[in-house]
C-alpha positions as protocol buffer text, in pm:
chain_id: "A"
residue {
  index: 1
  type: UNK
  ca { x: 1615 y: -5346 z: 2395 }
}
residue {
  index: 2
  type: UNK
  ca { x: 1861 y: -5589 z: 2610 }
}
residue {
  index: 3
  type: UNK
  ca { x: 2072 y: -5791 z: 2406 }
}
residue {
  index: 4
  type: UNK
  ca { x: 2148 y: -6158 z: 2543 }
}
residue {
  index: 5
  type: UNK
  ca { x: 2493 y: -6267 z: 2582 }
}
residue {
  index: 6
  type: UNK
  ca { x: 2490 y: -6617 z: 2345 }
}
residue {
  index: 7
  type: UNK
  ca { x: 2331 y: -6915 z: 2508 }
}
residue {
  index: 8
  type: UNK
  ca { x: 2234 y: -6689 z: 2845 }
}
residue {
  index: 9
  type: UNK
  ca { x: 1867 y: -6828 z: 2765 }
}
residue {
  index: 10
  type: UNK
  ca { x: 1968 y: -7197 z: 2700 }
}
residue {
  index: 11
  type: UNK
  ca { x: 2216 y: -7190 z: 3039 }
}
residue {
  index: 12
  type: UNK
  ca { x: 1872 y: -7077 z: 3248 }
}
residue {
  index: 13
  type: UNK
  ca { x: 1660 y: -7338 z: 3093 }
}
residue {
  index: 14
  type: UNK
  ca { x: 1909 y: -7592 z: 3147 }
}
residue {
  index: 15
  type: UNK
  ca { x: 1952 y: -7471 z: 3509 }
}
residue {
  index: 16
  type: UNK
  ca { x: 1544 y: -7502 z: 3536 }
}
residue {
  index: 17
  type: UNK
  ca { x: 1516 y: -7837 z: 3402 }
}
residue {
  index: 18
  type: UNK
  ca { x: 1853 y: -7961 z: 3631 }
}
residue {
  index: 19
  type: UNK
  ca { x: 1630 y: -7844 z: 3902 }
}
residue {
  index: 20
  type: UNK
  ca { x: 1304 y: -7967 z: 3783 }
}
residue {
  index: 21
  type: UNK
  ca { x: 1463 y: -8338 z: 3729 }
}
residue {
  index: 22
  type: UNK
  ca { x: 1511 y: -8379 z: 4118 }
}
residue {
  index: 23
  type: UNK
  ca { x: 1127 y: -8382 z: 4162 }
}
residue {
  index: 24
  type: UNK
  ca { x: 1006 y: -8703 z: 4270 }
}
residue {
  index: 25
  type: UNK
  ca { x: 992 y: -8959 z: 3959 }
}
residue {
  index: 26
  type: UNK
  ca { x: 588 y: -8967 z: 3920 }
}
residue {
  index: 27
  type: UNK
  ca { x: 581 y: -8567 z: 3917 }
}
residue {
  index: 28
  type: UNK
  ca { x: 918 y: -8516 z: 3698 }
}
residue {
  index: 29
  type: UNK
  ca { x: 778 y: -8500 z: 3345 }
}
residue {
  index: 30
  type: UNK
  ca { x: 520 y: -8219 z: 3432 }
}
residue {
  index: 31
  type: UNK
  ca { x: 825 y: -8017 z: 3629 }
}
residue {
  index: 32
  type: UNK
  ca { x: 1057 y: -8045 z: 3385 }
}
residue {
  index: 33
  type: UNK
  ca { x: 801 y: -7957 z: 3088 }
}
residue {
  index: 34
  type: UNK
  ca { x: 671 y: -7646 z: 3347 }
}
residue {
  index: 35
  type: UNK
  ca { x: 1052 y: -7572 z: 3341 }
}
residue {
  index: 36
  type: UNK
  ca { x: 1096 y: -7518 z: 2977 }
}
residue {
  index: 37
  type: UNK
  ca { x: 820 y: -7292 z: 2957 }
}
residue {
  index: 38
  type: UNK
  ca { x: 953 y: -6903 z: 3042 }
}
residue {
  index: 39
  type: UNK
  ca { x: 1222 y: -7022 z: 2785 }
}
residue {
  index: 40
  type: UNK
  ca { x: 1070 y: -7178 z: 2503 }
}
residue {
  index: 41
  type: UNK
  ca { x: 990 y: -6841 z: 2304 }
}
residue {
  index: 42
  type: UNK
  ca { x: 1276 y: -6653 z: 2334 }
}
residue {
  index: 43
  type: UNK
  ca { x: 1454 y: -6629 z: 2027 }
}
residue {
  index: 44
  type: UNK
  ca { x: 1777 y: -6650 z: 2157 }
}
residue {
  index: 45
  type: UNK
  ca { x: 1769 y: -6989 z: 2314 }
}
residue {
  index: 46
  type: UNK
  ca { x: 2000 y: -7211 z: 2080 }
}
residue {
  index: 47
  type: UNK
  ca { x: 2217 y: -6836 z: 1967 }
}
residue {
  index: 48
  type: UNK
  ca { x: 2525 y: -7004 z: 1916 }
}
residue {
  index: 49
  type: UNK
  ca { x: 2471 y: -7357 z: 1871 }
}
residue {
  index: 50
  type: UNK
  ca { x: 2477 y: -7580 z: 1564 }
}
residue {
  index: 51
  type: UNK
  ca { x: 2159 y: -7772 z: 1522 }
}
residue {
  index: 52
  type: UNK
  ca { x: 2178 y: -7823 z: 1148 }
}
residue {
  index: 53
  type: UNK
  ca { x: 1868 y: -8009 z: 964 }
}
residue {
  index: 54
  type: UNK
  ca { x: 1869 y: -8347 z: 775 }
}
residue {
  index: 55
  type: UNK
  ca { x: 1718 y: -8360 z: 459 }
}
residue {
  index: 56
  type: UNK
  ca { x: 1622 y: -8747 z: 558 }
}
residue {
  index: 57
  type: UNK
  ca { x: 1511 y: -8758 z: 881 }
}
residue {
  index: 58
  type: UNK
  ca { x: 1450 y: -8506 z: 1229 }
}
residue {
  index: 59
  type: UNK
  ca { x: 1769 y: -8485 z: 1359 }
}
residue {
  index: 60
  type: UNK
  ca { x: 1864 y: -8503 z: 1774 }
}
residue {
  index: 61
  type: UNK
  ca { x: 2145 y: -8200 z: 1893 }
}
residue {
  index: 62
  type: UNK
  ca { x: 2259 y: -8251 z: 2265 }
}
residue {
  index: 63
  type: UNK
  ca { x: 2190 y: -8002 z: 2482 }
}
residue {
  index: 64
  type: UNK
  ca { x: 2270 y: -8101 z: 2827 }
}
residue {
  index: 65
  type: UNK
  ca { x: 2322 y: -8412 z: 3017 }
}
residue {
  index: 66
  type: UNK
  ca { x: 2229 y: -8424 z: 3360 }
}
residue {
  index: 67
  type: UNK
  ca { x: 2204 y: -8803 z: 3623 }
}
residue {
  index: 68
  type: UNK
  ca { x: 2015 y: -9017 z: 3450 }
}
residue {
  index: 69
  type: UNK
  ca { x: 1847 y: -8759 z: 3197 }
}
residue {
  index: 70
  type: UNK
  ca { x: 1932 y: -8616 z: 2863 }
}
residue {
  index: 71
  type: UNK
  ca { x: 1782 y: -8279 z: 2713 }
}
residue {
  index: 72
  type: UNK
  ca { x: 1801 y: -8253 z: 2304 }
}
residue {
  index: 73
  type: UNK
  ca { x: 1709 y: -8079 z: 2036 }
}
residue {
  index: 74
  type: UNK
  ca { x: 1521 y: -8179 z: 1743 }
}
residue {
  index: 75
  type: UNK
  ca { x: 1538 y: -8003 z: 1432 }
}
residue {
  index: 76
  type: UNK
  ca { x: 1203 y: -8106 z: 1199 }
}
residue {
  index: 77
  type: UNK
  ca { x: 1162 y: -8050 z: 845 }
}
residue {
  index: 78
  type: UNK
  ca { x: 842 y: -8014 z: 666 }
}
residue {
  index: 79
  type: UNK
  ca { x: 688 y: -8360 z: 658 }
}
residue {
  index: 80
  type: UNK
  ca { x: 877 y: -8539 z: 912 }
}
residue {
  index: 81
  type: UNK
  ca { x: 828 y: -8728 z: 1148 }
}
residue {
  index: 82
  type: UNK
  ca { x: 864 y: -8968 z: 1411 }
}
residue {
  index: 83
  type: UNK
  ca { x: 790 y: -9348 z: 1415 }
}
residue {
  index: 84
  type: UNK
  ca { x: 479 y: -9438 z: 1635 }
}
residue {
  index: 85
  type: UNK
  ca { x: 587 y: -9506 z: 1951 }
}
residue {
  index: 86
  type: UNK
  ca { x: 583 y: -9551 z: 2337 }
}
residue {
  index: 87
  type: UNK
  ca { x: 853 y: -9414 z: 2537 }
}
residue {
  index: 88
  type: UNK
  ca { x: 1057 y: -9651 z: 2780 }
}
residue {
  index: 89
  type: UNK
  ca { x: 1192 y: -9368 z: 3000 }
}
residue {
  index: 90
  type: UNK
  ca { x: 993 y: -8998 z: 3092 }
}
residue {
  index: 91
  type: UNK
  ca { x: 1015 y: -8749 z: 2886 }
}
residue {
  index: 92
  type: UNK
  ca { x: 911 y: -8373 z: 2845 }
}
residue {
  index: 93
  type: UNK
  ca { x: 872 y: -8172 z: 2502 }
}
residue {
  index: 94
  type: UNK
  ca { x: 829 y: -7789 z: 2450 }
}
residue {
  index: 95
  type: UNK
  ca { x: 784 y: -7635 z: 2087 }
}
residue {
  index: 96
  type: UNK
  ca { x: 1107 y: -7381 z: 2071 }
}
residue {
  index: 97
  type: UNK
  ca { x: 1012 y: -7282 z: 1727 }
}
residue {
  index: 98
  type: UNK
  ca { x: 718 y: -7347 z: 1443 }
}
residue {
  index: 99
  type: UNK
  ca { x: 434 y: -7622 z: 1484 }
}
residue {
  index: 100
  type: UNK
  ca { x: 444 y: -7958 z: 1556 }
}
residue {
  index: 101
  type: UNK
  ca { x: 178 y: -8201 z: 1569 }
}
residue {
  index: 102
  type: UNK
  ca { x: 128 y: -8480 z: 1850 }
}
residue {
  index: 103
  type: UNK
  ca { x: -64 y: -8788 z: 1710 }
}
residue {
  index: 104
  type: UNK
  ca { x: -199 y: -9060 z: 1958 }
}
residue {
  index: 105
  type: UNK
  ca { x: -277 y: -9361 z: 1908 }
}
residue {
  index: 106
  type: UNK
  ca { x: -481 y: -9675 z: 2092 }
}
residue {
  index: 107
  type: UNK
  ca { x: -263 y: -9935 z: 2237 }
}
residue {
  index: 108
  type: UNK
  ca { x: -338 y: -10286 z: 2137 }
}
residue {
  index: 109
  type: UNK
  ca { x: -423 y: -10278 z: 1704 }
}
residue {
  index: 110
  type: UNK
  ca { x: -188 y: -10420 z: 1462 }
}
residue {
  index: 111
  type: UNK
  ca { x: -124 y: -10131 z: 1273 }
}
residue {
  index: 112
  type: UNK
  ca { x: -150 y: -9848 z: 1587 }
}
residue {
  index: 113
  type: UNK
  ca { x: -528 y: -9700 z: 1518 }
}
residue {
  index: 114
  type: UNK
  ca { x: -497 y: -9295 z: 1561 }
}
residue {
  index: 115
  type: UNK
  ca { x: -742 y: -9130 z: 1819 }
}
residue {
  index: 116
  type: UNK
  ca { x: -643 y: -8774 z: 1855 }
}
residue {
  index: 117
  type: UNK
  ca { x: -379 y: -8533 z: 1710 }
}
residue {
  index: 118
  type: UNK
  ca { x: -336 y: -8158 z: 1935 }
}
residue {
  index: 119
  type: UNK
  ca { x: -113 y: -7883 z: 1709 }
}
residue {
  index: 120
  type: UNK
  ca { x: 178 y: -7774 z: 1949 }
}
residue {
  index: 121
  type: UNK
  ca { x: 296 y: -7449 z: 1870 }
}
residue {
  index: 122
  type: UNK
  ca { x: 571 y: -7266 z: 2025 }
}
residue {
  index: 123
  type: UNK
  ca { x: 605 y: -7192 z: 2386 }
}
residue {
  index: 124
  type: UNK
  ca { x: 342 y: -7541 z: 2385 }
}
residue {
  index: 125
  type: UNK
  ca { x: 458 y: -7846 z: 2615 }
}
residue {
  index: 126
  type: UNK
  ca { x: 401 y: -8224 z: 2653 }
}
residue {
  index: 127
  type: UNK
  ca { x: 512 y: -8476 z: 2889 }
}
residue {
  index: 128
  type: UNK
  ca { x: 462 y: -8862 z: 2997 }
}
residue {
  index: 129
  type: UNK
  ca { x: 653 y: -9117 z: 3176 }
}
residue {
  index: 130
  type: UNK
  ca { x: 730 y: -9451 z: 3111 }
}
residue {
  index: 131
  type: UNK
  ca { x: 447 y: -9641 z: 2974 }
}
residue {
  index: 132
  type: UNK
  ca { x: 346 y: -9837 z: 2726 }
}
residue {
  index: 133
  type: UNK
  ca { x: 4 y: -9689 z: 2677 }
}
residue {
  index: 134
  type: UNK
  ca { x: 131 y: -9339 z: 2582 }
}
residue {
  index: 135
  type: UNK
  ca { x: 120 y: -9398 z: 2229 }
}
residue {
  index: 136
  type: UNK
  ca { x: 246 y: -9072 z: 2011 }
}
residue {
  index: 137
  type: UNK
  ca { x: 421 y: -8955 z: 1692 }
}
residue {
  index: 138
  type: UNK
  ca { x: 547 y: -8645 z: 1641 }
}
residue {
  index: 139
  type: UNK
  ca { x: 511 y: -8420 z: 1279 }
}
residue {
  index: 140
  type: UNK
  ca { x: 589 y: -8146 z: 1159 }
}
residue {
  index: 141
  type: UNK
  ca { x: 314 y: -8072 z: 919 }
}
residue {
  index: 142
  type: UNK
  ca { x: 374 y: -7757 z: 801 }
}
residue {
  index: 143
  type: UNK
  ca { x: 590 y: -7573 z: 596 }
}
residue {
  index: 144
  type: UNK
  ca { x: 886 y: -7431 z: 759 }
}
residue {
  index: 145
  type: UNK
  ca { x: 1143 y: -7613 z: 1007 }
}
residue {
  index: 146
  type: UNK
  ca { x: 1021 y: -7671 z: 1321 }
}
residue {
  index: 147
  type: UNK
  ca { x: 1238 y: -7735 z: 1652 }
}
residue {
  index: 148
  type: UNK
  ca { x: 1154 y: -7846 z: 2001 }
}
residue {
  index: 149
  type: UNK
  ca { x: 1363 y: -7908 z: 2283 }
}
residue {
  index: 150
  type: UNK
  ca { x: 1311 y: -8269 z: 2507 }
}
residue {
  index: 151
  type: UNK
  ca { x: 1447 y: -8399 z: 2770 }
}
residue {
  index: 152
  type: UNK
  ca { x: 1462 y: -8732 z: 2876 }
}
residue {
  index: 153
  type: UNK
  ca { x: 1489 y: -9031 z: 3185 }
}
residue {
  index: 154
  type: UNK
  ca { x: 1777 y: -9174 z: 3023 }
}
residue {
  index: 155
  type: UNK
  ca { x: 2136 y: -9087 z: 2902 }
}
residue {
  index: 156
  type: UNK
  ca { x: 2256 y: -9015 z: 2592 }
}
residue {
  index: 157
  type: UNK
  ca { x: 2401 y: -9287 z: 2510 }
}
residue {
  index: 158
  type: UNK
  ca { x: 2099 y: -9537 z: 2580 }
}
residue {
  index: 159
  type: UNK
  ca { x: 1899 y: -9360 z: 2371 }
}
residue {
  index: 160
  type: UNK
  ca { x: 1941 y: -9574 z: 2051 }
}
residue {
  index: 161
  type: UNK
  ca { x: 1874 y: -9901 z: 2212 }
}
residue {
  index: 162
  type: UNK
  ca { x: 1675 y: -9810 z: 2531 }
}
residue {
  index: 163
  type: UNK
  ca { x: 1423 y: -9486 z: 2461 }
}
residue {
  index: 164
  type: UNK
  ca { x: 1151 y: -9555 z: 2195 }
}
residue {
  index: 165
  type: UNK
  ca { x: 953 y: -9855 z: 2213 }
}
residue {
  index: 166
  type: UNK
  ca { x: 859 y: -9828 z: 1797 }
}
residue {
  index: 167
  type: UNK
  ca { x: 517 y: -9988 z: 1673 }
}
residue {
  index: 168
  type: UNK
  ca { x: 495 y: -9854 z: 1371 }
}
């Protein structure tokens, strides 16, 4: 069996999706999830970094920031999850480890009105761009921690202030 030098697995996904982010903008979401793919199972992917959990909340670990993009990851524990909400910049998901569970919702009632929910389990992927329509929430509903890596149109730094348009 080869053993992995520490964080060989995350440099070649983060090489991927630096490559994948050059597409043009309409087609970057879907490259940059198709990136994160060959990488999403292995078990070695985040060997040597510290993602702790938060008892209170998912919690966001930077990965990687590239121009104009940002590629976290989220560390779930059992029955949490994200606000409803509609993304303001792309973005791309893939399950790393455990099972999350995308919700969507129908734009336009007061509260959001769910439609569909799809189980993402690891080595799964999502993506959407900027738009208001592409309503979601993200949960883990199971019992063990869950992580998944994202990346998204927008830096770091913007994220608090400029990524999730929250509706409920």
């Amino acid at each position: 069996m080869n053993v992995l030098r520490p964080g060989l697995a995350l440099e070649a996904m983060l090489g991927a999706i630096r490559c994948a982010a050059r597409t043009p903008e309409d087609e970057r979401p879907g490259a940059v999830a198709d990136a994160m793919v060959p990488f999403l199972r292995d078990p070695t992917l985040l060997e040597g970094r510290d993602c702790p959990s938060c008892p209170e909340r998912y919690t966001r670990h930077l990965l990687d920031e590239g121009d104009g993009y940002a590629v976290v990851a989220l560390v779930w524990r059992p029955m949490q999850m994200s606000p409803v909400h509609a993304h303001r910049a792309w973005c791309a998901l893939g399950v790393h480890r455990g099972i999350l569970t995308e919700h969507f919702f129908e734009l336009g009632t007061v509260p959001p009105r769910p439609v569909d929910a799809v189980l993402r389990r690891e080595g799964d992927t999502s993506h959407g761009g900027a738009d208001p329509r592409l309503i979601h929430r993200l949960a883990n509903c199971s019992a063990e921690v869950s992580v998944s890596i994202h990346a998204y149109g927008l830096p770091f730094a913007r994220f608090a202030e400029g990524l999730n348009h929250i509706l409920a």
